[in-house]
N, CA, C and O atoms as CSV, one atom per row, in Angstrom:
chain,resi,resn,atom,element,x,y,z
A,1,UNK,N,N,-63.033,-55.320,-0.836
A,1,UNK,CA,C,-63.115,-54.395,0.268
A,1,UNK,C,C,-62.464,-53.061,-0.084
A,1,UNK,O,O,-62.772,-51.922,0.267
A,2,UNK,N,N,-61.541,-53.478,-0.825
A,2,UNK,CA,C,-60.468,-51.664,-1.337
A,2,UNK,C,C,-61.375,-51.054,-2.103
A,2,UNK,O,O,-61.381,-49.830,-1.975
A,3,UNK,N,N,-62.235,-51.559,-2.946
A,3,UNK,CA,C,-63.499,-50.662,-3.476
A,3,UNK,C,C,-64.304,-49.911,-2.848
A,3,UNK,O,O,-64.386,-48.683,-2.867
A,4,UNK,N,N,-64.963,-50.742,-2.233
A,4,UNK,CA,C,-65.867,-50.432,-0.892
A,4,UNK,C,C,-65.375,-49.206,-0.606
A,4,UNK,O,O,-66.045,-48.193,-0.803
A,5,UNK,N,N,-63.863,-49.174,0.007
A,5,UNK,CA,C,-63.192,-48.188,0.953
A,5,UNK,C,C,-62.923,-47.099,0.044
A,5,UNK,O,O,-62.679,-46.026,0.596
A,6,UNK,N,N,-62.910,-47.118,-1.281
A,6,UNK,CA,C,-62.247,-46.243,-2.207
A,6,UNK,C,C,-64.029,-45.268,-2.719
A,6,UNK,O,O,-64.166,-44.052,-2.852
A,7,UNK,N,N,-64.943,-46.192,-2.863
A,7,UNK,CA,C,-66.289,-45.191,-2.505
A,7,UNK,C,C,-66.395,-44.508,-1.049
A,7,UNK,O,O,-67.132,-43.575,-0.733
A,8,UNK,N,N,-65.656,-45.068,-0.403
A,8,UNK,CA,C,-66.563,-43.921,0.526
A,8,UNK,C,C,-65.148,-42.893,0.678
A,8,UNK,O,O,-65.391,-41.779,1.140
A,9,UNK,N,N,-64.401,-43.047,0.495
A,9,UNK,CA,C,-63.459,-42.301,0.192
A,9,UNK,C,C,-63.873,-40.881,-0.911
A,9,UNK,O,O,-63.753,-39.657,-0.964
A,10,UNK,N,N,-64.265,-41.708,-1.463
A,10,UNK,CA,C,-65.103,-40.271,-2.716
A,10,UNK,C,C,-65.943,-39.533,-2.204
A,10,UNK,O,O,-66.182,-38.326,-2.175
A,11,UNK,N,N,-66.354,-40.442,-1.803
A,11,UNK,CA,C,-68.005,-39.723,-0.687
A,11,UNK,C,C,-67.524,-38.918,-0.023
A,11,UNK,O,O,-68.031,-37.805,-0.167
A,12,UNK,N,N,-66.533,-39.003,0.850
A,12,UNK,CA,C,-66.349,-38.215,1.531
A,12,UNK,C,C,-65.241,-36.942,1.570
A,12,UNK,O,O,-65.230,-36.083,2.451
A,13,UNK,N,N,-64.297,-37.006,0.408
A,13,UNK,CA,C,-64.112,-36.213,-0.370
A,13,UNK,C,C,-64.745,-35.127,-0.906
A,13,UNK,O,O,-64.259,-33.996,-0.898
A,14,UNK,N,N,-66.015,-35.471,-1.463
A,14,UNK,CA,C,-67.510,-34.830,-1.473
A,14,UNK,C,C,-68.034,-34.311,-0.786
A,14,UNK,O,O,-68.321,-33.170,-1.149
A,15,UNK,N,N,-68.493,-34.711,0.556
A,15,UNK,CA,C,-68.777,-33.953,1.579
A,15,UNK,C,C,-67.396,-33.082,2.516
A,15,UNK,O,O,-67.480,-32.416,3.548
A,16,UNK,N,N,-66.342,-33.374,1.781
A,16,UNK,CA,C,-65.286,-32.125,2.283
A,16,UNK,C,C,-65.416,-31.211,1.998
A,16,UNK,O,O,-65.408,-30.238,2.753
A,17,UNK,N,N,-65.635,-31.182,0.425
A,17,UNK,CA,C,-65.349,-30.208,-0.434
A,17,UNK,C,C,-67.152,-29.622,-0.260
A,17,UNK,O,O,-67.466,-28.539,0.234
A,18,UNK,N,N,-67.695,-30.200,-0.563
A,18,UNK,CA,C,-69.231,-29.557,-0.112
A,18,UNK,C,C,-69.254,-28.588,1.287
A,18,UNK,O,O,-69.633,-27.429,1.116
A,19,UNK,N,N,-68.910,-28.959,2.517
A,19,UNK,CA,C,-68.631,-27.738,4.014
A,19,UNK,C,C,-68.044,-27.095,3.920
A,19,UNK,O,O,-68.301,-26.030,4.481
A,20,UNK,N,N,-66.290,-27.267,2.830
A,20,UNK,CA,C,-65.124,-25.993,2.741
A,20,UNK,C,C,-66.055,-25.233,1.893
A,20,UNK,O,O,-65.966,-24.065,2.272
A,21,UNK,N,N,-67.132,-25.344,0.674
A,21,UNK,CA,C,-67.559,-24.733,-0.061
A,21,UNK,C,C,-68.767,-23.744,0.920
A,21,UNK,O,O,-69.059,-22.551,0.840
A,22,UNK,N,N,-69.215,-24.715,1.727
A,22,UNK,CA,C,-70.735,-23.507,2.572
A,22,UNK,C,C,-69.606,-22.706,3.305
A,22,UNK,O,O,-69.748,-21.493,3.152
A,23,UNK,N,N,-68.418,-23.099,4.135
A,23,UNK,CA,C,-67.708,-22.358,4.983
A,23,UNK,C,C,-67.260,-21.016,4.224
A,23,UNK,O,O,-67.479,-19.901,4.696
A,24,UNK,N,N,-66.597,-21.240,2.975
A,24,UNK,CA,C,-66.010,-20.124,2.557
A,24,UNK,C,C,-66.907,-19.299,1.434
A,24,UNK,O,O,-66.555,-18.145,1.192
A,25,UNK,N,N,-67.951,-19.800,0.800
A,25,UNK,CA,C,-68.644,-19.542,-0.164
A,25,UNK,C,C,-70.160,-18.777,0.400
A,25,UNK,O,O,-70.827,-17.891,-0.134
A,26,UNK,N,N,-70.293,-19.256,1.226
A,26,UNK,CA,C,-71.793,-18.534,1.882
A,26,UNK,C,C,-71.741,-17.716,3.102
A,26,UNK,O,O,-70.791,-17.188,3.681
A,27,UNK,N,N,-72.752,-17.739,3.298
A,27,UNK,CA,C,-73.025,-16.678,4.723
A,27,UNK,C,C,-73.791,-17.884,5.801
A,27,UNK,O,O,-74.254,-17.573,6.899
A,28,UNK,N,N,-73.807,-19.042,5.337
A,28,UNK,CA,C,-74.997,-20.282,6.119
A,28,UNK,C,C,-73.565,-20.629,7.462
A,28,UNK,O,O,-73.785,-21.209,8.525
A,29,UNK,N,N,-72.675,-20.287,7.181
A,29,UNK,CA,C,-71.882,-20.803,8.374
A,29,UNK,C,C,-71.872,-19.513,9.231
A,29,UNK,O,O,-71.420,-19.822,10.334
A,30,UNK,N,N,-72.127,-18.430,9.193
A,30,UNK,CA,C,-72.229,-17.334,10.253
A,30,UNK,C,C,-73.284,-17.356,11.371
A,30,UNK,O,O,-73.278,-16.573,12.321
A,31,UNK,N,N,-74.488,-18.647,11.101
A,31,UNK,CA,C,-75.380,-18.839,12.227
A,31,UNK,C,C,-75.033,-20.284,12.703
A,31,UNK,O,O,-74.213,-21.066,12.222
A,32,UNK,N,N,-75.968,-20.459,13.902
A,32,UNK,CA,C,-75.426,-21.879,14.679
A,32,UNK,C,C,-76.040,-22.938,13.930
A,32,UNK,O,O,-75.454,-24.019,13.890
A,33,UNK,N,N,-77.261,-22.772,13.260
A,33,UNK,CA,C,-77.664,-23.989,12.289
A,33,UNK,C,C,-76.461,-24.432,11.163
A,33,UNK,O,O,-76.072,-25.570,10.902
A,34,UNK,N,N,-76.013,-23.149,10.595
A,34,UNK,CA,C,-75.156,-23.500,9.395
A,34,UNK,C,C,-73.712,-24.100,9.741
A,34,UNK,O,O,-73.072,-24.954,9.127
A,35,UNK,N,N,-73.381,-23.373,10.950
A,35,UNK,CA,C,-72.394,-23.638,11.592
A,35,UNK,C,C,-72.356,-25.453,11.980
A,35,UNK,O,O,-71.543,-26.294,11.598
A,36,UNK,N,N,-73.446,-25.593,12.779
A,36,UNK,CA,C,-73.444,-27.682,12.707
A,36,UNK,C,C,-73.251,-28.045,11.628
A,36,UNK,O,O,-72.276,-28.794,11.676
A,37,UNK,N,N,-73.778,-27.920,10.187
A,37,UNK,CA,C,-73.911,-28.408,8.945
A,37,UNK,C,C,-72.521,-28.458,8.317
A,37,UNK,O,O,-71.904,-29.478,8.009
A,38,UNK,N,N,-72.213,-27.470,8.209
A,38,UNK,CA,C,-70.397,-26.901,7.971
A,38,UNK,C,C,-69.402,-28.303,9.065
A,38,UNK,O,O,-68.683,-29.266,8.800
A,39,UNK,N,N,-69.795,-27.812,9.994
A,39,UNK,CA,C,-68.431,-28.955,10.466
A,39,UNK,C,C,-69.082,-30.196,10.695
A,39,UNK,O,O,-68.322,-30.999,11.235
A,40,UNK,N,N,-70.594,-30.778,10.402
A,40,UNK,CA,C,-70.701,-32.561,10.339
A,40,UNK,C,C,-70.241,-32.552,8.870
A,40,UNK,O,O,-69.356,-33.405,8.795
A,41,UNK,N,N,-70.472,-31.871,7.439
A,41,UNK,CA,C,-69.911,-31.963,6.876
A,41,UNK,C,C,-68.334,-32.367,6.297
A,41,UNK,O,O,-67.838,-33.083,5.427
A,42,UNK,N,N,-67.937,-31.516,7.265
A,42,UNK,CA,C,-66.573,-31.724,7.132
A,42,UNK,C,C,-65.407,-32.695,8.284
A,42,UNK,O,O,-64.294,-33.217,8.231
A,43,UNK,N,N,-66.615,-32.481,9.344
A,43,UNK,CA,C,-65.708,-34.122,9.867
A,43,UNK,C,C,-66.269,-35.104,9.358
A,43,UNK,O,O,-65.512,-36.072,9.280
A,44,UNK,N,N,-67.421,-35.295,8.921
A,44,UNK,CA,C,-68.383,-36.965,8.320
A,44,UNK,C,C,-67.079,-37.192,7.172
A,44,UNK,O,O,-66.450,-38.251,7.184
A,45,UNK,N,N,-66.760,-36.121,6.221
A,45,UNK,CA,C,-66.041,-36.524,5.316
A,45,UNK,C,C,-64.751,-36.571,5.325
A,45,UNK,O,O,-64.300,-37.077,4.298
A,46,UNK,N,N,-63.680,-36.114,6.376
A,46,UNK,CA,C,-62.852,-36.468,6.444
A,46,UNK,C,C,-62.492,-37.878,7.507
A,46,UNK,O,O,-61.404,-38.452,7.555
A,47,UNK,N,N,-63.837,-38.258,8.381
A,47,UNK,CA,C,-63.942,-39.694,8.954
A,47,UNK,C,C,-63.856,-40.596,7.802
A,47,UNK,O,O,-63.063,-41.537,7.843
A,48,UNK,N,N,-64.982,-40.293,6.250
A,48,UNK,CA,C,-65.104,-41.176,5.576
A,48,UNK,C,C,-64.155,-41.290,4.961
A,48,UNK,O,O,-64.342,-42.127,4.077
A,49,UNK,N,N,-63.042,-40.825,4.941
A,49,UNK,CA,C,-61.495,-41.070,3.575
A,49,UNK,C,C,-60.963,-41.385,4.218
A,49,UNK,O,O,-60.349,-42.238,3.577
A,50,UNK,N,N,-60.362,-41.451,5.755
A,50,UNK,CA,C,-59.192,-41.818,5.985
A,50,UNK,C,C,-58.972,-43.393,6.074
A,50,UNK,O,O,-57.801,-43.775,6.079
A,51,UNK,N,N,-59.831,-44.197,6.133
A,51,UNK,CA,C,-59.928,-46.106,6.386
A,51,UNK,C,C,-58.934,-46.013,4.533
A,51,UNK,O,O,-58.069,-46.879,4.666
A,52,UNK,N,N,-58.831,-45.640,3.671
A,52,UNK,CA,C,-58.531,-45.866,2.542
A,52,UNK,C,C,-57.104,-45.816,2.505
A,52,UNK,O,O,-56.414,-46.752,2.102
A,53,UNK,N,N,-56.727,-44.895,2.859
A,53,UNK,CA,C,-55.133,-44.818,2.754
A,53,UNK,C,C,-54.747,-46.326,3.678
A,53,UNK,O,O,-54.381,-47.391,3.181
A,54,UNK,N,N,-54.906,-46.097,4.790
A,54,UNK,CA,C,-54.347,-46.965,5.410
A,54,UNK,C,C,-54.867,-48.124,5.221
A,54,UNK,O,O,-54.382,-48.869,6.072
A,55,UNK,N,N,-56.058,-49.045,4.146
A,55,UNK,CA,C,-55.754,-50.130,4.055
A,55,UNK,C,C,-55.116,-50.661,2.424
A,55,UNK,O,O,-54.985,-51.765,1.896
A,56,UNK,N,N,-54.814,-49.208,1.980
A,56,UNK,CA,C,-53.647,-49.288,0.990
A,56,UNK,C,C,-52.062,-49.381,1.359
A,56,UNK,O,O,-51.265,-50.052,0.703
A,57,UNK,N,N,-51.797,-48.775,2.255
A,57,UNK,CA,C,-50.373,-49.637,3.165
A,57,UNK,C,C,-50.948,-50.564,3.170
A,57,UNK,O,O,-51.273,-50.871,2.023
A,58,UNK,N,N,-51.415,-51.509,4.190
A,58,UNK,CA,C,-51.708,-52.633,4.823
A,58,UNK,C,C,-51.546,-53.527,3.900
A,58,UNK,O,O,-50.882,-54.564,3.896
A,59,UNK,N,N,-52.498,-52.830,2.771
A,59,UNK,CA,C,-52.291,-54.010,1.162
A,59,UNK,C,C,-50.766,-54.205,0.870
A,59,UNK,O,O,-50.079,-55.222,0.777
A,60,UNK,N,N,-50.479,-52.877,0.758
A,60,UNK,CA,C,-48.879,-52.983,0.175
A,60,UNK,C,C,-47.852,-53.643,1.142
A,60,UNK,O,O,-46.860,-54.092,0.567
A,61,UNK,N,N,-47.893,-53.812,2.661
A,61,UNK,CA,C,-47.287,-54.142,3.348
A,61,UNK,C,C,-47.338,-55.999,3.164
A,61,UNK,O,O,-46.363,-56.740,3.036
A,62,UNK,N,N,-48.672,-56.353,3.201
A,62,UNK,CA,C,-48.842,-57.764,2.718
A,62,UNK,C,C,-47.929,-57.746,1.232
A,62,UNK,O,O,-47.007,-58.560,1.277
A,63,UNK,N,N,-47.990,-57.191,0.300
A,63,UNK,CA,C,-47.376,-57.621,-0.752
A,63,UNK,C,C,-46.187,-57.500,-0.505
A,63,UNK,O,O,-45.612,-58.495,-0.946
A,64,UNK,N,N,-45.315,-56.633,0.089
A,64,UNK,CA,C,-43.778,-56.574,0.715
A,64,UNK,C,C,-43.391,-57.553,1.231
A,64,UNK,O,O,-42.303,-58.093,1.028
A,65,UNK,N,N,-44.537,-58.022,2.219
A,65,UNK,CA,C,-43.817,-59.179,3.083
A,65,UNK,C,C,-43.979,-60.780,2.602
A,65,UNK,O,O,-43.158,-61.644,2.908
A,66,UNK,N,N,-45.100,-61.008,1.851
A,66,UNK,CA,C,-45.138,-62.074,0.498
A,66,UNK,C,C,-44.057,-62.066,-0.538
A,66,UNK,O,O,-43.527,-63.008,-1.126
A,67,UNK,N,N,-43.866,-60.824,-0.617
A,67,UNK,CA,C,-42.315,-60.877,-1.631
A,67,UNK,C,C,-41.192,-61.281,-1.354
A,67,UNK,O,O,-40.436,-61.944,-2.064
A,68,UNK,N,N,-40.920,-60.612,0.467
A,68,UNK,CA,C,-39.521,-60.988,0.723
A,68,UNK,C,C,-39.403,-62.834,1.315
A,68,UNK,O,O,-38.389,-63.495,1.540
A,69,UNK,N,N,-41.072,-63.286,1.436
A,69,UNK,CA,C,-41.230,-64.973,2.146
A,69,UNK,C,C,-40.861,-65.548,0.998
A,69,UNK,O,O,-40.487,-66.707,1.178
A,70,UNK,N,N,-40.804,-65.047,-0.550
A,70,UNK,CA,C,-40.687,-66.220,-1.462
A,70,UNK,C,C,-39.087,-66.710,-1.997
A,70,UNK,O,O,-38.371,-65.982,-2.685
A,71,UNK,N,N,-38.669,-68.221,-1.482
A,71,UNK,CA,C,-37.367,-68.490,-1.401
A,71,UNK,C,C,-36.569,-68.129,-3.050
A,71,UNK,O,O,-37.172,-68.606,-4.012
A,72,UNK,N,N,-35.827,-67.667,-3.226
A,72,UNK,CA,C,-35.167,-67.878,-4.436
A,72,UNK,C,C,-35.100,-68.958,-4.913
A,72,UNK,O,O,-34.790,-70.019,-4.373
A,73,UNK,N,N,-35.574,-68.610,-6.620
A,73,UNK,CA,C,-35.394,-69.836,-7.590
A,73,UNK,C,C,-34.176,-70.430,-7.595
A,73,UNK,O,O,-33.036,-70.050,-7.328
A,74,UNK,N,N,-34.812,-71.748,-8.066
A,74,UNK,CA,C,-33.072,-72.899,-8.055
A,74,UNK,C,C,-32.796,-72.726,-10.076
A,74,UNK,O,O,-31.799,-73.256,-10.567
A,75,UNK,N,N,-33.570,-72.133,-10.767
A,75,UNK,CA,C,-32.875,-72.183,-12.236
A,75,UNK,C,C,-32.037,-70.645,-12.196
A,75,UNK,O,O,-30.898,-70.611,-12.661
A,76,UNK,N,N,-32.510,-69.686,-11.758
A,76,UNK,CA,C,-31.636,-68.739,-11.636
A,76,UNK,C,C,-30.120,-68.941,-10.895
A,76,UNK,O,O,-29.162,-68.174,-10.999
A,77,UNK,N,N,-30.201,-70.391,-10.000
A,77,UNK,CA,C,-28.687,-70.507,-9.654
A,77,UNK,C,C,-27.920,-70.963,-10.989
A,77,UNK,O,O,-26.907,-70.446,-11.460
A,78,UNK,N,N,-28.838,-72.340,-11.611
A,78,UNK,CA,C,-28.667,-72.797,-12.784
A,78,UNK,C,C,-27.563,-71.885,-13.914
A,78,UNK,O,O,-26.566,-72.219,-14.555
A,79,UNK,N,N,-28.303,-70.639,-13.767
A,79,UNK,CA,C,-28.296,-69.991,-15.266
A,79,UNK,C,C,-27.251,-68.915,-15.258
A,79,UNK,O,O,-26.979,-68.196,-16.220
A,80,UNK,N,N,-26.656,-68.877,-13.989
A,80,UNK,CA,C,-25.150,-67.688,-13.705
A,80,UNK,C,C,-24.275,-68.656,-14.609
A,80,UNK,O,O,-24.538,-69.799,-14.984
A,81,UNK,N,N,-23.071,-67.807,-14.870
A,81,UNK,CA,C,-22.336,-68.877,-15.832
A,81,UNK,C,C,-21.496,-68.668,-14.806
A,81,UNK,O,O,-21.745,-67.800,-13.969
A,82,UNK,N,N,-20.186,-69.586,-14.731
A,82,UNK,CA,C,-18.960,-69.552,-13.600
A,82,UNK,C,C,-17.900,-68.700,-14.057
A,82,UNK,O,O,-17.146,-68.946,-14.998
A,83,UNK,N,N,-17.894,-67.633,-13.292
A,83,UNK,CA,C,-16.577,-66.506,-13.294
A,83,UNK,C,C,-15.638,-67.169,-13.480
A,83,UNK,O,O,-15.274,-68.065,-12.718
A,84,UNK,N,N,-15.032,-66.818,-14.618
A,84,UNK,CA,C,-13.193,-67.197,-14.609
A,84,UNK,C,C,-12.527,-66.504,-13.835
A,84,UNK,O,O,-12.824,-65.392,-13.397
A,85,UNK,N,N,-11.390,-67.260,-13.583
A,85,UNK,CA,C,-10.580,-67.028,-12.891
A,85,UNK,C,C,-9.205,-65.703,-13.025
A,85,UNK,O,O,-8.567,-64.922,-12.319
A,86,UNK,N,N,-9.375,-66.239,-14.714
A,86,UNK,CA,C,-7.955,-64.893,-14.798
A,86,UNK,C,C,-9.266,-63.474,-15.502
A,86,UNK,O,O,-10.401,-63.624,-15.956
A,87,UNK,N,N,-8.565,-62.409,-15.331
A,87,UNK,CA,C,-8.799,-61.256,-16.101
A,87,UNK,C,C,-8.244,-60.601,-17.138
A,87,UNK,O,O,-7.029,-60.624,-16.944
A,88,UNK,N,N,-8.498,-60.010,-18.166
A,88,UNK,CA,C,-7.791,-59.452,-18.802
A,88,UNK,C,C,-6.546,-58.760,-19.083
A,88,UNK,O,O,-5.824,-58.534,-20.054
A,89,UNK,N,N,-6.596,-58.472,-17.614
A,89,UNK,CA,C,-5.455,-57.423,-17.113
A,89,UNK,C,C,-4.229,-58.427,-16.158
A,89,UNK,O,O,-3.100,-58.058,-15.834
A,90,UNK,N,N,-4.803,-59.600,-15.900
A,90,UNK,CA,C,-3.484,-60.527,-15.100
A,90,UNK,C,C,-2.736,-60.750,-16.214
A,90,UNK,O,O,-1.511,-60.835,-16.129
A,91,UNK,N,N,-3.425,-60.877,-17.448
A,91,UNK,CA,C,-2.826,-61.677,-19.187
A,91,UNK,C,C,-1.313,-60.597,-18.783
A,91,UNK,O,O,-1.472,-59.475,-18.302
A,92,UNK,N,N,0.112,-61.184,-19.083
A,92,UNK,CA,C,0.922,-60.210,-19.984
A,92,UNK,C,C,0.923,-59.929,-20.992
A,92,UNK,O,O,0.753,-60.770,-21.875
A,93,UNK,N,N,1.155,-58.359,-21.306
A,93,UNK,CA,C,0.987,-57.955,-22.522
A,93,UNK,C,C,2.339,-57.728,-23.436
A,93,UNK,O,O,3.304,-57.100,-23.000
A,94,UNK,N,N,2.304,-58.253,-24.623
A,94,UNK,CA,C,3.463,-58.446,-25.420
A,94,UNK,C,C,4.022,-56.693,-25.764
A,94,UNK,O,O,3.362,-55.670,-25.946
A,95,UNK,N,N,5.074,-56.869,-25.750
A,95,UNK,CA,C,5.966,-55.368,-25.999
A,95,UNK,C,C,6.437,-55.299,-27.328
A,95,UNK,O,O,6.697,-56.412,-27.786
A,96,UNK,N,N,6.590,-54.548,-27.935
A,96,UNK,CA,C,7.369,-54.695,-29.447
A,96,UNK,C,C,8.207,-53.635,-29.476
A,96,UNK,O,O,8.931,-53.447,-30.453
């Protein structure tokens, strides 16, 4: 489905950049014909990109929340070694 959404995402990218191009590039948007063409252009294509972003959160939000459901491993408790107790610095140090 993220494919799907990621073509028409292009598509309509395409037809953005195709109406900003008649809007600012021609004279076809100074009458009322060119003028419809110019903005279905440019809302068709900014209708067609926006489903993409947001079911790229949605994806990522499923993977966030699959990440934080999975319980911690029991060999990683395994594999801590046990903190000693003294430090280097409790040791006394000999004087000469």
């Amino acid at each position: 489905m993220i494919k799907w959404l990621k073509g028409l995402h292009y598509l309509g990218s395409l037809l953005l950049f195709a109406g900003s191009y008649l809007l600012i590039f021609t004279e076809s948007s100074q009458r009322a014909q060119g003028m419809l063409m110019v903005a279905s252009l440019i809302g068709l294509g900014l209708t067609m990109m926006t489903p993409y972003p947001v079911a790229l959160v949605i994806e990522w939000a499923k993977k966030q929340d699959t990440a934080l459901a999975k319980p911690p491993s029991v060999e990683s408790d395994k594999a801590e070694a046990p903190k000693s107790e003294s430090s280097p610095s409790d040791k006394p140090q000999e004087k000469e």
